[in-house]
C-alpha positions, 0 to 999 in steps of 0.5 A: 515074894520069895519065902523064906526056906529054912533047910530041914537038912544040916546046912541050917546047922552049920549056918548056925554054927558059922557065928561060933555061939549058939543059936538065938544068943547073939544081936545082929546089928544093921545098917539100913543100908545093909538092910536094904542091900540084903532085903533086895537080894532075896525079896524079903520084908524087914521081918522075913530078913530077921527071921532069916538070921534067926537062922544064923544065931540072931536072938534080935535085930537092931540097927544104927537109930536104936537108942544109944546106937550109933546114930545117937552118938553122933548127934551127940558129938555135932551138939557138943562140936557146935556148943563148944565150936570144934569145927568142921567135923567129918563125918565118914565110914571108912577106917582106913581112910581115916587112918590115911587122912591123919597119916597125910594131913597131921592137922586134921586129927581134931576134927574126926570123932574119937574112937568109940568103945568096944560093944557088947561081946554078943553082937555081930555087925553087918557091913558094907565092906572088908575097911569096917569089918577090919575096924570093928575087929579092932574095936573088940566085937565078937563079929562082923560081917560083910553083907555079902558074906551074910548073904553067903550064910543065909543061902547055907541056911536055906534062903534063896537069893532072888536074881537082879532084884533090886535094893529096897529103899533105904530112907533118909541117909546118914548125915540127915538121921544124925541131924534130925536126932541132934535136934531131938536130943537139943529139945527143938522143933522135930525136923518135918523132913530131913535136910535137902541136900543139893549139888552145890555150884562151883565144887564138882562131886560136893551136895550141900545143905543147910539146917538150924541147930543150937540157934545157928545156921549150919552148913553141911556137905555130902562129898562123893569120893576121896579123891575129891575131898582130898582135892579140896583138902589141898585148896582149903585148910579144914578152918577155912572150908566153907561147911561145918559139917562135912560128910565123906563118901569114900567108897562110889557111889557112897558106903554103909553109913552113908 
C-alpha cells in the first residue's frame, strides 16, 4: 500500500493554493467513479484519498449517494416521470451531447431532466471529463476538476502515483443507485440487490433490465455509445422506444455518472 506523503516543502502550499481558497474550507464532491479511478492511481483506501485532498484545500468528501445529492435528484425525477407518465427519460452525463441531441432532435427536449440549481459556491467537483467540468462552470460551482488533473494536484502535494494499478471496484452504477433510491424514497420494499442488467437480443451495444416501481413494471436500458443511440433515435420515435428509462453512455467504455 502506498502511503500517503505530504511534502514538507512548498509544493504542498501551492497544491493548496491551486483551489484559490484557503485550506480546509472548501467540499470536494466525487463520484464513486472518480473515487475509484484516483484510489486505484495511487493504492490508497477511500480515507487516505480524503486526506490526501485535505491537502488540496478539502474541509470534507462527499459524493453523488449524500442526501440531497445527485442521486436523489434523480429519483425523485423517475417518481415524478413515472407518476405523472413523462416517458421515456434519458439518463445521461454528458452536456455536450445533451445540447447536440436537442439541437438534431428538437422533439426530444421533454424527455431529459431539467437543468439543476447551481450548488454552493464552496464546492469543487471531480469529474470524468473537459464535457462536465465545461457545464458545472456553467452552472456557477466554484470548481470543477478533471480527475486527471486532481490527480496532478495531489502528486504537487506529495502523493505518489502508483504505475499500472488498477481502478478500485466502484459498486453498483448509475441507473441502478437512482433506482434503488426512488424505491426507498416511494416507502416500498428496499431492493435486496440492484437491477441485473443483460444484453438484450436483436439491439447491438443496449443492456436491459427490468424493476418494479410505483406499482408497475419498468423496463430500462443501458446504451453504450452516441452512435448507437443516435441509431436508435432514428429507428423509433422517443414514444415508441421499447424502454422507459433510458441510460446513455456516451463516452466508451461509459463515463462519470455512469
Amino acid at each position: 500500500m502506498t502511503r500517503i506523503q505530504p511534502s514538507p516543502i512548498s509544493c504542498a502550499g501551492e497544491a493548496r493554493a491551486a483551489s484559490s481558497r484557503p485550506g480546509g474550507a472548501a467540499v470536494f464532491v466525487l463520484t464513486r467513479q472518480a473515487r475509484s479511478a484516483l484510489c486505484g492511481r495511487f493504492g490508497l483506501e477511500d480515507s487516505q484519498l480524503d486526506r490526501a485532498l485535505g491537502l488540496l484545500g478539502a474541509a470534507r468528501v462527499e459524493d453523488p449517494d449524500a442526501p440531497d445529492g445527485p442521486i436523489e435528484a434523480d429519483a425523485a425525477e423517475l417518481l415524478a416521470r413515472l407518476d405523472e407518465g413523462r416517458l421515456p427519460w434519458f439518463v445521461h452525463a454528458c452536456p455536450r451531447w445533451r445540447r447536440d441531441m436537442l439541437r438534431r432532435f428538437p422533439k426530444l427536449a421533454g424527455y431529459f431532466s431539467p437543468a439543476r440549481p447551481a450548488p454552493c459556491a464552496a464546492r469543487v467537483a471531480v469529474v470524468g471529463c473537459e464535457a462536465q467540468k465545461a457545464a458545472l462552470a456553467r452552472d456557477g460551482w466554484a470548481e470543477a476538476w478533471t480527475v486527471r488533473e486532481a490527480a496532478l494536484r495531489l502528486m504537487q502535494g506529495g502523493v505518489r502515483a502508483v504505475r499500472s494499478a488498477p481502478c478500485m471496484p466502484c459498486g453498483p452504477g448509475w441507473l441502478e443507485r437512482v433506482v434503488m433510491r426512488a424505491v426507498r424514497l416511494a416507502g416500498g420494499e428496499e431492493l435486496s440487490a440492484p437491477p441485473r442488467f443483460a444484453p438484450e437480443r436483436g439491439f447491438s451495444g443496449v443492456k436491459t433490465a427490468r424493476f418494479s416501481l410505483l406499482g408497475r413494471e419498468v423496463q430500462a436500458a443501458r446504451v453504450c455509445g452516441a452512435a448507437q443511440m443516435e441509431r436508435l433515435l432514428r429507428t423509433f420515435e422517443p414514444h415508441a422506444l421499447p424502454w422507459q428509462v433510458i441510460e446513455v453512455l456516451v463516452c466508451a467504455g461509459g463515463c462519470d455518472r455512469g
